[in-house]
C-alpha positions as a Markdown table, in Angstrom:
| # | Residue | x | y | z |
|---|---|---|---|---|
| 1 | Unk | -24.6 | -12.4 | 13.8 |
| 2 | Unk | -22.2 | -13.7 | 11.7 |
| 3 | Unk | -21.6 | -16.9 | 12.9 |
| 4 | Unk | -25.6 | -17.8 | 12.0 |
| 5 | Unk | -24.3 | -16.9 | 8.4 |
| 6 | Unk | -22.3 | -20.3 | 8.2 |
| 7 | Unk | -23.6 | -22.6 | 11.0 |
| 8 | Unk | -27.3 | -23.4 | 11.6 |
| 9 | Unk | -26.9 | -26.4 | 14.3 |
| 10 | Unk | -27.2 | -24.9 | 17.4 |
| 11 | Unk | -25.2 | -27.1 | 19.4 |
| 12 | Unk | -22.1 | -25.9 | 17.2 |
| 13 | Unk | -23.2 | -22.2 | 17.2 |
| 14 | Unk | -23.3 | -23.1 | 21.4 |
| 15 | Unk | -19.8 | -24.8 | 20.9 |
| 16 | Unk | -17.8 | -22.2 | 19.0 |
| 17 | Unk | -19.3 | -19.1 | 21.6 |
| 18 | Unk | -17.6 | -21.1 | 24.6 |
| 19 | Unk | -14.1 | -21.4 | 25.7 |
| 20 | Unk | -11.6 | -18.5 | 26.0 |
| 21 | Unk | -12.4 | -17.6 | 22.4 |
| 22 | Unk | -15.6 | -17.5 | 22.0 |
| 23 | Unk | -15.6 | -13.8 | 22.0 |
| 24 | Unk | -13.1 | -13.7 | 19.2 |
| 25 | Unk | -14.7 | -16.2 | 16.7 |
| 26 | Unk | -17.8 | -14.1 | 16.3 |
| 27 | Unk | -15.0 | -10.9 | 14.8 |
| 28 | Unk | -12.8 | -13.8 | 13.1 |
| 29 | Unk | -16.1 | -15.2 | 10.9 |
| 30 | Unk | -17.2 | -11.5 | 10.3 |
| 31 | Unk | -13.2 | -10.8 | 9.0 |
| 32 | Unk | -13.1 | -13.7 | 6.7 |
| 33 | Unk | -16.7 | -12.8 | 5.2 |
| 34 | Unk | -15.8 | -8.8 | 4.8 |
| 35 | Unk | -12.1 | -10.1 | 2.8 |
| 36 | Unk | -14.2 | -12.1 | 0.1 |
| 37 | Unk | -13.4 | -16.1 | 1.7 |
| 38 | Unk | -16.2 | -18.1 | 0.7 |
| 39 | Unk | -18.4 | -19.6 | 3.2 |
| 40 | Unk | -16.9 | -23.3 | 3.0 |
| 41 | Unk | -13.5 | -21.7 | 3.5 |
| 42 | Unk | -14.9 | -19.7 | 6.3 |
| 43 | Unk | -16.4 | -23.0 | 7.8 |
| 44 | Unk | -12.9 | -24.9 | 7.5 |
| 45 | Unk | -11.0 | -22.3 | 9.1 |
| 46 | Unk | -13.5 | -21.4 | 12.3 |
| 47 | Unk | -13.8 | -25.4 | 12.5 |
| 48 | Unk | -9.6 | -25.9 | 13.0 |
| 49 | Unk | -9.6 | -22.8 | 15.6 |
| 50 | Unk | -12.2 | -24.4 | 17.4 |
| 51 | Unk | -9.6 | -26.8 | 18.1 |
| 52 | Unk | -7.5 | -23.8 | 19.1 |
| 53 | Unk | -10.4 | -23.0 | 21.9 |
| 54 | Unk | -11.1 | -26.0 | 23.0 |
| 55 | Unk | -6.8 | -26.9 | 24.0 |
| 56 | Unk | -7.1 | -23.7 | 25.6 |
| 57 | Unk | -10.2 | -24.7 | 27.5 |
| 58 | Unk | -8.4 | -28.1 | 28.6 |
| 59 | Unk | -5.3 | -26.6 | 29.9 |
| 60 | Unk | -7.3 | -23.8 | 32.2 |
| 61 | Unk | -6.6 | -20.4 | 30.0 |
| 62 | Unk | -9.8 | -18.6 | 30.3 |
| 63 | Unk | -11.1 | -15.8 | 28.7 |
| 64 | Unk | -9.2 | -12.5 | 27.7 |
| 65 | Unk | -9.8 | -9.4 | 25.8 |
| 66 | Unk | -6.2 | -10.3 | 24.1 |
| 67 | Unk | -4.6 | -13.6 | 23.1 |
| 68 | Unk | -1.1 | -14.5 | 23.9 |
| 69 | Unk | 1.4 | -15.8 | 21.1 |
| 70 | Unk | 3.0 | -18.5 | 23.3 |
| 71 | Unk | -0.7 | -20.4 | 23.8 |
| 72 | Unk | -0.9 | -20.6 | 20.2 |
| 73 | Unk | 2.9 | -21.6 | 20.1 |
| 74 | Unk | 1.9 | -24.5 | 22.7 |
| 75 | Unk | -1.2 | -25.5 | 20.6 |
| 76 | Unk | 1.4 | -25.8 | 18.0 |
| 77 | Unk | 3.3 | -28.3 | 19.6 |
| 78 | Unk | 1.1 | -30.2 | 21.6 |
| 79 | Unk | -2.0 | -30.3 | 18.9 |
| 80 | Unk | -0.1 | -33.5 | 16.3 |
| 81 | Unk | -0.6 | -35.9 | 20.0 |
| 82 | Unk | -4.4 | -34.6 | 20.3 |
| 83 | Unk | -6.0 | -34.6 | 16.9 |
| 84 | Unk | -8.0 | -37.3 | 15.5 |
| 85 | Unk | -7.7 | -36.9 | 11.8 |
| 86 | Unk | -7.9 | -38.9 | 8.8 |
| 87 | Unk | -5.6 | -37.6 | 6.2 |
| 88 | Unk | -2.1 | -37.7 | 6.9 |
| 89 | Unk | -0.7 | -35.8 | 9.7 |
| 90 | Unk | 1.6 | -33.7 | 8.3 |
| 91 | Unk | -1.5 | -32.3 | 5.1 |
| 92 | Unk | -3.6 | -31.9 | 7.9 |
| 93 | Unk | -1.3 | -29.8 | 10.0 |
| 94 | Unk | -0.4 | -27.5 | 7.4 |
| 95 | Unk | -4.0 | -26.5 | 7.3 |
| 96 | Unk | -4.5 | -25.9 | 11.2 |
| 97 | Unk | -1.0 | -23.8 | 10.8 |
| 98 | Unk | -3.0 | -21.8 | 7.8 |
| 99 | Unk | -6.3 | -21.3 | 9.3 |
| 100 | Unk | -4.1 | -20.1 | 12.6 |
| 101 | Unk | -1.9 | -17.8 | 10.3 |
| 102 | Unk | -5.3 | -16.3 | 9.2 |
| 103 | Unk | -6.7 | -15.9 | 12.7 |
| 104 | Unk | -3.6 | -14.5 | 14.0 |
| 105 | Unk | -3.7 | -11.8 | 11.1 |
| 106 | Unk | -7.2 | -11.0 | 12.1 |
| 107 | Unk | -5.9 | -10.6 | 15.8 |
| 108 | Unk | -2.9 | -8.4 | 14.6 |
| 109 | Unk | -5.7 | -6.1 | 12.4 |
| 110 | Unk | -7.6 | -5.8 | 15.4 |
| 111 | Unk | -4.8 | -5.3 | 18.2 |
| 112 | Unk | -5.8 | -8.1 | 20.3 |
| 113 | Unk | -2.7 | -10.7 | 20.0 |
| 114 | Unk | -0.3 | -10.3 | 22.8 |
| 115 | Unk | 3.4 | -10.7 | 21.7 |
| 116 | Unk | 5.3 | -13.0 | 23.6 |
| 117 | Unk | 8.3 | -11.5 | 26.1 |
| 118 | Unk | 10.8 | -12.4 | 23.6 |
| 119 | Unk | 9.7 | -10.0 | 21.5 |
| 120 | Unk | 12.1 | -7.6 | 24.1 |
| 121 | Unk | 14.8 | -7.9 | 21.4 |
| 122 | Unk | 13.4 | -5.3 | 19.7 |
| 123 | Unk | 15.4 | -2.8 | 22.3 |
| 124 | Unk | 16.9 | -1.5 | 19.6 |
| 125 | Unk | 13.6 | 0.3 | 17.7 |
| 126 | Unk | 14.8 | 3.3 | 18.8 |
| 127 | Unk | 17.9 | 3.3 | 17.1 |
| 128 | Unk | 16.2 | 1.6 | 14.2 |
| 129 | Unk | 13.1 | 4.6 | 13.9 |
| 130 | Unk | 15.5 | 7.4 | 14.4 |
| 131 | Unk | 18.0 | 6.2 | 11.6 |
| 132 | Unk | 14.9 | 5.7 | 9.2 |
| 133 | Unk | 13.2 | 9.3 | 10.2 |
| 134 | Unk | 17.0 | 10.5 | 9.2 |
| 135 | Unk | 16.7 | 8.5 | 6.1 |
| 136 | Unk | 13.7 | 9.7 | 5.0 |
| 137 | Unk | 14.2 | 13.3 | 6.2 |
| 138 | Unk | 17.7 | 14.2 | 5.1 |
| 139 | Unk | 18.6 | 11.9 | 2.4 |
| 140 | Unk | 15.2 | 12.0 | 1.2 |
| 141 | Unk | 15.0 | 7.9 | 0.6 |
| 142 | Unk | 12.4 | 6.1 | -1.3 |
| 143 | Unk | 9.8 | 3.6 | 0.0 |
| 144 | Unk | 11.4 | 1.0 | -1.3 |
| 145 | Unk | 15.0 | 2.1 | -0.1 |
| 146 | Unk | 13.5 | 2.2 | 3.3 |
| 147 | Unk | 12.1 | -0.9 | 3.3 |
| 148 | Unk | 15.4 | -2.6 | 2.2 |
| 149 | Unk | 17.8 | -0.7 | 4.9 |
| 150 | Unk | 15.5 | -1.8 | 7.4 |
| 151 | Unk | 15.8 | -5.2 | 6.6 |
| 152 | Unk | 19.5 | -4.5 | 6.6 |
| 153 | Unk | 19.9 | -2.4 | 9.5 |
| 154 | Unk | 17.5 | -4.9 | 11.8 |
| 155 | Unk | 20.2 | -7.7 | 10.6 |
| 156 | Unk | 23.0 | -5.6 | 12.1 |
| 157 | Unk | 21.3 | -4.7 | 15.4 |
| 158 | Unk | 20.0 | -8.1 | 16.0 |
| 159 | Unk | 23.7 | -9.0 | 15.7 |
| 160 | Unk | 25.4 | -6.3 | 17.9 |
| 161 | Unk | 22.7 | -7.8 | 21.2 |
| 162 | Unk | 23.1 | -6.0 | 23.9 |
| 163 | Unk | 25.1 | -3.4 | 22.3 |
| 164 | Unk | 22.3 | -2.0 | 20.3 |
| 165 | Unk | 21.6 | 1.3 | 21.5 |
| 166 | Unk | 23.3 | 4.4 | 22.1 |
| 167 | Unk | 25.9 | 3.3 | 24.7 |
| 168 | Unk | 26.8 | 0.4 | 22.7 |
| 169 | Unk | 27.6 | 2.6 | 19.6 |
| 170 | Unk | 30.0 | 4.8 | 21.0 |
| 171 | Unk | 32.2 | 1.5 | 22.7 |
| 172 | Unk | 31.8 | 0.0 | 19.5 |
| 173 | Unk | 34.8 | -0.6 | 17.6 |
| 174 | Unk | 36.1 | -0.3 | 13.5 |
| 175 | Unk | 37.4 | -4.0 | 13.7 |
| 176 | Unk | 34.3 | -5.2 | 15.2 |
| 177 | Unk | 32.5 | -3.4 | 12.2 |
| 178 | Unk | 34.8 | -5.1 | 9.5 |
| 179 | Unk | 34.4 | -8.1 | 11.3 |
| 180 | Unk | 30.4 | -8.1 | 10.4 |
| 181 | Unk | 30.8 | -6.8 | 7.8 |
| 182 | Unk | 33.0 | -9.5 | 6.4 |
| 183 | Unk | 31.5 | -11.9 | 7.8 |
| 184 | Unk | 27.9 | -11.5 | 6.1 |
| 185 | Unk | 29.7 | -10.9 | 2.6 |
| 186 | Unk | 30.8 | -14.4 | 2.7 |
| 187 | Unk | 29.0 | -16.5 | 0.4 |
| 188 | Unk | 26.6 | -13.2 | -0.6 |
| 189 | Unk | 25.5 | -12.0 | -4.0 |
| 190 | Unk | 27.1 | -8.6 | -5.2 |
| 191 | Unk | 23.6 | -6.9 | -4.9 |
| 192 | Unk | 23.2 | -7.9 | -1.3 |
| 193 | Unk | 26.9 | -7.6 | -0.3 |
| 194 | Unk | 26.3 | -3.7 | -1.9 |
| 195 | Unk | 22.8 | -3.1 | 0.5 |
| 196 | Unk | 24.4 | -4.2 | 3.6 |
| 197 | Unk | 27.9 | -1.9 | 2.5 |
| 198 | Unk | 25.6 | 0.9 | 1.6 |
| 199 | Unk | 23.3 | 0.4 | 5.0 |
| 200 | Unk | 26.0 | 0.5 | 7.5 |
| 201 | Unk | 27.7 | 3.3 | 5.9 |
| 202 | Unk | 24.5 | 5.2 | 6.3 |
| 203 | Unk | 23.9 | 4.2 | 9.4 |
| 204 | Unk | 27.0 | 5.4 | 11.1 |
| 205 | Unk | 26.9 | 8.7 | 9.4 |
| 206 | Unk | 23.5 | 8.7 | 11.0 |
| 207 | Unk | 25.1 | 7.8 | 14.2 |
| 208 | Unk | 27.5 | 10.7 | 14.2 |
| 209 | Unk | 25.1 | 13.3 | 13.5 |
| 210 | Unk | 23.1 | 12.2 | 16.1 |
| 211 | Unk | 26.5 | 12.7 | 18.3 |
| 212 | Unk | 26.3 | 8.5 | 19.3 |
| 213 | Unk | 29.9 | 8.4 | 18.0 |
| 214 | Unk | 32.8 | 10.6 | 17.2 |
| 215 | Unk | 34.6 | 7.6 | 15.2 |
| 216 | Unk | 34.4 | 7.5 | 11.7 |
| 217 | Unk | 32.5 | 4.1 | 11.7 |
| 218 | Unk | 31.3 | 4.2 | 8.1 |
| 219 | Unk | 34.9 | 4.4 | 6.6 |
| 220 | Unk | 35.5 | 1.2 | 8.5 |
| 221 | Unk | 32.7 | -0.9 | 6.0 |
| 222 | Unk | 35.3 | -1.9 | 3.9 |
| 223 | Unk | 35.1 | -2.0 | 0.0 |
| 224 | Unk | 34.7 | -5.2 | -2.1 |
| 225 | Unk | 36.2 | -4.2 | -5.5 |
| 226 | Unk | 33.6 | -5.3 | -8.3 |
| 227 | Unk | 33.1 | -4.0 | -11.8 |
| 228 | Unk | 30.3 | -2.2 | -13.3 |
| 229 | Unk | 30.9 | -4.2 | -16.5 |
| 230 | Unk | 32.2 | -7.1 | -15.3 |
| 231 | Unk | 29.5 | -9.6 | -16.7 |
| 232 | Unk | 27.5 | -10.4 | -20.2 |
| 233 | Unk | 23.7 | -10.0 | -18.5 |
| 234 | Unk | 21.6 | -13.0 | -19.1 |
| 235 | Unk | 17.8 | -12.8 | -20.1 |
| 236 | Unk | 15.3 | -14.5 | -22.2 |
| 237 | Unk | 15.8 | -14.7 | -25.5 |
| 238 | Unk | 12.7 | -13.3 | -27.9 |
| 239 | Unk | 11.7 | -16.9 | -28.5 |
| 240 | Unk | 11.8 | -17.8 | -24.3 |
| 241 | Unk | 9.7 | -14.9 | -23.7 |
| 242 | Unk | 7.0 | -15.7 | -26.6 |
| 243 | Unk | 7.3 | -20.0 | -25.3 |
| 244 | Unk | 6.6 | -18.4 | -21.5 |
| 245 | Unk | 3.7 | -16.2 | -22.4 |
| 246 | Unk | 2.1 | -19.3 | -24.6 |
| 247 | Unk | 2.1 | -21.6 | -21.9 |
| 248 | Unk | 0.0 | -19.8 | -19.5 |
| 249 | Unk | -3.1 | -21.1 | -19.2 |
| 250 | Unk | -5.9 | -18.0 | -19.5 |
| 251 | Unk | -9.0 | -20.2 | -18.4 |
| 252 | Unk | -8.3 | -19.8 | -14.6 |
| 253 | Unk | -7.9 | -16.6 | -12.5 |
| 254 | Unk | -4.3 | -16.8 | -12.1 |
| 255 | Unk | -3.8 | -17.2 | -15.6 |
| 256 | Unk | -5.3 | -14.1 | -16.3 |
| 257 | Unk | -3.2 | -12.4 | -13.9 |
| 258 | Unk | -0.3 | -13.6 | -14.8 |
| 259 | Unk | -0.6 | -13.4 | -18.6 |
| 260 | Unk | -1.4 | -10.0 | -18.2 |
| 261 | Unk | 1.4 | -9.2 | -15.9 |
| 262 | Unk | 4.2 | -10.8 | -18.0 |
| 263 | Unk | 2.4 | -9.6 | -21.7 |
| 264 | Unk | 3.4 | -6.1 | -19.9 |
| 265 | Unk | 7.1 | -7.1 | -19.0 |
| 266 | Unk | 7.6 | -8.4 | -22.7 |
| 267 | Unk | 6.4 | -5.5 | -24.2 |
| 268 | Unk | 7.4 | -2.6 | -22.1 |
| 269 | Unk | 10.4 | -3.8 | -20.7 |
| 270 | Unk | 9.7 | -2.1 | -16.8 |
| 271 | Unk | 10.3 | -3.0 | -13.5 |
| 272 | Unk | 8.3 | -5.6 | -11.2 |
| 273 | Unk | 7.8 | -2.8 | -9.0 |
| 274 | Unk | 6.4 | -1.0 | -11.5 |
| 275 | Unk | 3.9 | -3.5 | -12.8 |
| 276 | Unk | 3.1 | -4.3 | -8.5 |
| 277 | Unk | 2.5 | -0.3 | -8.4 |
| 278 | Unk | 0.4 | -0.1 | -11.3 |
| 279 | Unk | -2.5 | 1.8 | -10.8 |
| 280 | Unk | -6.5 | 2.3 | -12.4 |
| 281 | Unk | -5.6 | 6.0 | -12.6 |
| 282 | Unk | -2.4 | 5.2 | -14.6 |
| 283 | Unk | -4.0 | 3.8 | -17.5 |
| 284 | Unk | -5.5 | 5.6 | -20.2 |
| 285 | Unk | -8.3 | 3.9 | -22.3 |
| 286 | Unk | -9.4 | 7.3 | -24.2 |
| 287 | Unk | -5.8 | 7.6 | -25.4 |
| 288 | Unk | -4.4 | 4.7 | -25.4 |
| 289 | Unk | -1.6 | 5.0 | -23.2 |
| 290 | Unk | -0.5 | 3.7 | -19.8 |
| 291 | Unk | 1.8 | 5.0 | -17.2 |
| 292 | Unk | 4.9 | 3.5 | -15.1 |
| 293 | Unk | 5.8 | 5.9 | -12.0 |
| 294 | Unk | 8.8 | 6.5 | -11.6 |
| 295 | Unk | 11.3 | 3.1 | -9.7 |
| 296 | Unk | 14.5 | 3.3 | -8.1 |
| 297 | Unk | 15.2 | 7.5 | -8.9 |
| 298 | Unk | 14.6 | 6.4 | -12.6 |
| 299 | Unk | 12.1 | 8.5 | -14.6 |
| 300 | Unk | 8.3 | 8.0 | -15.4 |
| 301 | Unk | 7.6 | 6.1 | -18.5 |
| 302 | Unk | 4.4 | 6.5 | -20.8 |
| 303 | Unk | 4.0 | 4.5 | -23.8 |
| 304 | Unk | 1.1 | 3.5 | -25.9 |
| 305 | Unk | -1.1 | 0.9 | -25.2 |
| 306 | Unk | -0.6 | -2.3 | -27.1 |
| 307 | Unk | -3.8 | -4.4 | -28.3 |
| 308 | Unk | -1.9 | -7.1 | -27.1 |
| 309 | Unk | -1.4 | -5.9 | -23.2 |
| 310 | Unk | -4.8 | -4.1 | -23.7 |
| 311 | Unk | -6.5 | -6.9 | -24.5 |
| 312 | Unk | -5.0 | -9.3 | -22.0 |
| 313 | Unk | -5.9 | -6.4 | -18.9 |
| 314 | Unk | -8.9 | -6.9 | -20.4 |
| 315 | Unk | -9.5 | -9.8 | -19.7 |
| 316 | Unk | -7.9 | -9.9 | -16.3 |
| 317 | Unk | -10.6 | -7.0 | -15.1 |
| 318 | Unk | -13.7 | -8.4 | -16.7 |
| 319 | Unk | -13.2 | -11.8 | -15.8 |
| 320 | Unk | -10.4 | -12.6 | -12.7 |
| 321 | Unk | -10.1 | -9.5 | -10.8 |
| 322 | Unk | -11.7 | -9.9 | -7.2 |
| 323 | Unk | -14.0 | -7.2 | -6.6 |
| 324 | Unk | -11.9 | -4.7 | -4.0 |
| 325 | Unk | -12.0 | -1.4 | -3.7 |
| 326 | Unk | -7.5 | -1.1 | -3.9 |
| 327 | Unk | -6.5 | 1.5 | -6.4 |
| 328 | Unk | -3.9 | -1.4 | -7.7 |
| 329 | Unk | -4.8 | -3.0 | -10.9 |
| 330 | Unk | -3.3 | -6.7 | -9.8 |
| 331 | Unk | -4.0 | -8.2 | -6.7 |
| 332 | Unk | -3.7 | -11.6 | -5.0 |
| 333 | Unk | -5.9 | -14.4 | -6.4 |
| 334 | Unk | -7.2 | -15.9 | -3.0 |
| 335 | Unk | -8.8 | -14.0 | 0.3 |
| 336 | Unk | -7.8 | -11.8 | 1.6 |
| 337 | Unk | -7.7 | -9.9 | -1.4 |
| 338 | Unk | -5.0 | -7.1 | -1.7 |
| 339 | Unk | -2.1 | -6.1 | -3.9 |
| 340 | Unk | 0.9 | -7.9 | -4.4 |
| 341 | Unk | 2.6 | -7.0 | -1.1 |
| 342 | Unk | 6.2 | -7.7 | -1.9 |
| 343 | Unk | 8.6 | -8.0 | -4.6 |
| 344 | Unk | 9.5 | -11.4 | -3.9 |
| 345 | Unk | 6.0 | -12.4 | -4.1 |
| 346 | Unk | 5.9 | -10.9 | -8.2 |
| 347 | Unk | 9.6 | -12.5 | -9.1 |
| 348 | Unk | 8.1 | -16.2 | -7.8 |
| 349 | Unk | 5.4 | -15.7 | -10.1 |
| 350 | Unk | 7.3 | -15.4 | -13.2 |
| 351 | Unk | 9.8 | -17.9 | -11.6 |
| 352 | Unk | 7.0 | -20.1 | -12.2 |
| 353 | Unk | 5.9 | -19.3 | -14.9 |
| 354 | Unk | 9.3 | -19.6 | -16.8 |
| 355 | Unk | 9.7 | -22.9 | -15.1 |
| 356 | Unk | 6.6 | -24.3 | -16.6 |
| 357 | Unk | 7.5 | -23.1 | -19.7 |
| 358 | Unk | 10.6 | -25.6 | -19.5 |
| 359 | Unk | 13.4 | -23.1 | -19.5 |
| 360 | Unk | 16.1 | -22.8 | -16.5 |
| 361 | Unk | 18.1 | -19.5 | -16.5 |
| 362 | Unk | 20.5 | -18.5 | -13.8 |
| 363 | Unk | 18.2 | -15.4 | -12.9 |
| 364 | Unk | 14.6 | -16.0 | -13.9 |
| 365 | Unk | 12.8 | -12.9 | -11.8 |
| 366 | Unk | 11.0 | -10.1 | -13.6 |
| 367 | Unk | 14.4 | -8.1 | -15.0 |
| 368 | Unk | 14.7 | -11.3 | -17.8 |
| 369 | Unk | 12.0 | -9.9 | -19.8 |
| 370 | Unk | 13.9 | -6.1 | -19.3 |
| 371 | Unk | 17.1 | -7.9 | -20.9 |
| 372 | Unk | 14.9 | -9.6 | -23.3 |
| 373 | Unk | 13.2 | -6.2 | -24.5 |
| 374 | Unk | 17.0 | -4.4 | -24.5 |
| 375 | Unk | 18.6 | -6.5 | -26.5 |
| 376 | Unk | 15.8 | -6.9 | -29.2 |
| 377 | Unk | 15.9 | -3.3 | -29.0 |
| 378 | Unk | 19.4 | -3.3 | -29.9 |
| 379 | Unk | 18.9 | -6.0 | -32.6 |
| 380 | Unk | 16.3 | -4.1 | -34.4 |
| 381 | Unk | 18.5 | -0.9 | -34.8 |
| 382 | Unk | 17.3 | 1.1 | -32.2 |
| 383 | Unk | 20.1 | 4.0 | -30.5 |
| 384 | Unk | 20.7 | 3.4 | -26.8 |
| 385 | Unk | 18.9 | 7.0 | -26.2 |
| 386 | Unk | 15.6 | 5.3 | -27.2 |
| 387 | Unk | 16.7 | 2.1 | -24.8 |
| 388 | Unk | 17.1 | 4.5 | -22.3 |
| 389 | Unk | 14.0 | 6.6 | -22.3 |
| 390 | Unk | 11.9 | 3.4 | -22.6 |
| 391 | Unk | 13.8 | 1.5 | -19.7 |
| 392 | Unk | 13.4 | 4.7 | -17.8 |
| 393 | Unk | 17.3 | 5.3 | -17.0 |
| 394 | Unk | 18.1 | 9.5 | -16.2 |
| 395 | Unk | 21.8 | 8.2 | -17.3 |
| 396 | Unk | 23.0 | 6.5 | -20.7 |
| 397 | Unk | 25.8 | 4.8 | -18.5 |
| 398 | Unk | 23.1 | 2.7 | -16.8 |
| 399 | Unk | 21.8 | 1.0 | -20.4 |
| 400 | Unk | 25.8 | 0.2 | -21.2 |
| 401 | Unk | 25.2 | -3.1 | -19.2 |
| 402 | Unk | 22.8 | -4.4 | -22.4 |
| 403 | Unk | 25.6 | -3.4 | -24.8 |
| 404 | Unk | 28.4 | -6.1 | -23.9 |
| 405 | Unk | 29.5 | -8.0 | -25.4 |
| 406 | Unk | 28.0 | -11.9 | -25.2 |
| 407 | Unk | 30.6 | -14.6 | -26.7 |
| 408 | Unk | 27.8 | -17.0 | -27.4 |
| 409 | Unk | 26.5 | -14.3 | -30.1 |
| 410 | Unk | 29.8 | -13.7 | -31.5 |
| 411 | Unk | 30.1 | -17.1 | -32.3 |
| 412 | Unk | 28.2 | -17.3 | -34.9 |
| 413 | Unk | 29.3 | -14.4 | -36.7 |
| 414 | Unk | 32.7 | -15.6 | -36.3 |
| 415 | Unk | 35.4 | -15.8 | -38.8 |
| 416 | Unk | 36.7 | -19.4 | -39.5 |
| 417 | Unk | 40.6 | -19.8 | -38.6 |
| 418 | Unk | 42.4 | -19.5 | -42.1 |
| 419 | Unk | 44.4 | -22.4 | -43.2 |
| 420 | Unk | 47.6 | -22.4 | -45.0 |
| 421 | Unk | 47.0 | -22.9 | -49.2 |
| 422 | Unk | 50.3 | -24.1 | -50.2 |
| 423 | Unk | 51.0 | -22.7 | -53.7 |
């Protein structure tokens, strides 16, 4: 049993198999040992859910096959009035919310969390799965595209209420659409202004193929006028990017990780979701070359492999990889062990990173080492074809943006004003 693993008092072995979840802890130790937590983690985190099944005890819940998501909710609440700790309330509640995060993950794994009746506002899923099988199907959307209209699209439903479904499309009304629209623009970037025009546009033609409407919804999105060219983009400079990769420290795990990560985006220049897709398969050690699929409808890039990035995945693999059986070549640095599951969770890292370093830009996510790799390309001669192929663009007109012009450059190859020589 896997409980006997980590606890050899009987009394708590006894303890931890009563109560409403004493069914559950024996699966929840088991979890945390088969995702690579160390025992005294393990320990730490069946010790604060005990606490979890002992408040359920007290208040009369007995035992289920499922748990329900509003008796941990209550736990939540009524746990700070009950506990009996000696570190300060709010450390020691961050670490009951953690161990309950990870118990609740092992209960969503293994289907046996009950959502709470709330959870009804998700009326709208069908509406929401047939616009995405459309997506998918007919305009033949990426991965990633799909995962950003749905965070769109769930935005706009959750917003429409009641009127999210199929009856509440056809009464809805172009004014109402501006009016969202509009609305959520206020105060939003130009990138997330453009996914929620380009979502609801989509959406609506999806609507009147599907016959939900006869109105030509999408044409009531309006347009917010911005220009391609409009801004000087702003990156690391050469000498930002070396100062970053120099303060890393490579004697821990994360170190490792992240040396190796950002030695890639200097060099190579690619995405973050190219470096978070990066796969075993996609590097060759024979040849000496690695492999970027393919982001946002751009083009697959092979280049050689550096000693420098070499080297540093090197030293990641031998020495701070987790031992896991994911094709990915970077994964998380604490249990449960898996690949980086989201974009924002690569563009903190370097966030970090650049931070420590000392340096503040306005935009400090992974595309500063692309801008930083452009321009030195640009510096050193090279013609924007070679930019291109290397950045992994299909059109020229996408690398224009690293060719404006940027005033602070000019200024130092600026004439001085020429002054009047009186003869």
């Amino acid at each position: 049993m896997a409980l006997e693993l980590l606890f050899k008092c009987s009394r708590t072995l006894a303890r931890l198999r009563r109560g409403p979840l004493g069914k559950h802890l024996e699966g929840f130790c088991d979890w945390l040992l088969r995702y690579g937590f160390d025992r005294r983690t393990a320990r730490s985190h069946l010790a604060k859910i005990s606490h979890l099944n002992v408040y359920l005890a007290d208040v009369g819940v007995g035992a289920r096959r499922t748990v329900a998501a509003e008796d941990i909710e209550r736990f939540l609440k009524a746990y700070p009035s009950r506990c009996r700790n000696r570190a300060p309330l709010q450390v020691h509640m961050r670490y009951v919310r953690h161990s309950i995060n990870r118990f609740v993950e092992y209960l969503r794994e293994a289907s046996l969390i009950k959502l709470p009746s709330e959870k009804a506002d998700y009326r709208y899923q069908p509406l929401l799965d047939g616009y995405l099988r459309w997506m998918r199907d007919f305009r033949n959307a990426t991965a990633t595209t799909l995962e950003l209209r749905t965070c769109s699209i769930k935005r706009f439903l959750h917003w429409l209420g009641p009127d999210a479904s199929v009856q509440g499309i056809k009464r809805l009304s172009p004014d109402r659409v501006e009016h969202y629209f509009l609305g959520y623009a206020e105060g939003k970037g130009r990138s997330s202004r453009r996914a929620m025009q380009a979502t609801l546009r989509t959406f609506f033609q999806f609507c009147r193929y599907r016959g939900y409407t006869r109105r030509l919804l999408d044409r009531a999105v309006p347009t917010l006028r911005t220009y391609r060219l409009s801004t000087v983009p702003r990156g690391l400079t050469d000498g930002q990017a070396q100062d970053v990769l120099r303060c890393i420290d490579r004697g821990t795990h994360a170190g490792r990780r992240d040396y190796a990560m950002i030695q890639m985006l200097y060099t190579y220049g690619v995405r973050g979701g190219q470096i978070r897709a990066l796969q075993f398969q996609d590097i060759d050690w024979a040849e000496n070359r690695i492999l970027f699929k393919a982001h946002k409808r751009g083009k697959d890039i092979r280049v050689p492999l550096t000693p420098e990035v070499g080297e540093s995945l090197l030293d990641y693999l031998r020495h701070a990889r987790p031992a896991n059986h994911a094709p990915q070549v970077f994964l998380t640095c604490h249990a449960p062990y898996h690949p980086l599951p989201k974009p924002s969770v690569l563009s903190t890292i370097v966030k970090q990173r650049i931070r420590a370093a000392g340096i503040e830009l306005r935009s400090m996510g992974a595309h500063a080492f692309r801008y930083c790799l452009a321009t030195r390309m640009l510096q050193q001669g090279h013609s924007l074809k070679a930019i291109a192929d290397l950045l992994g663009h299909r059109h020229l007109t996408t690398t224009f943006i690293y060719t404006k012009v940027d005033y602070d450059a000019l200024k130092q190859v600026a004439l001085e004003w020429p002054t009047e020589v009186r003869a």
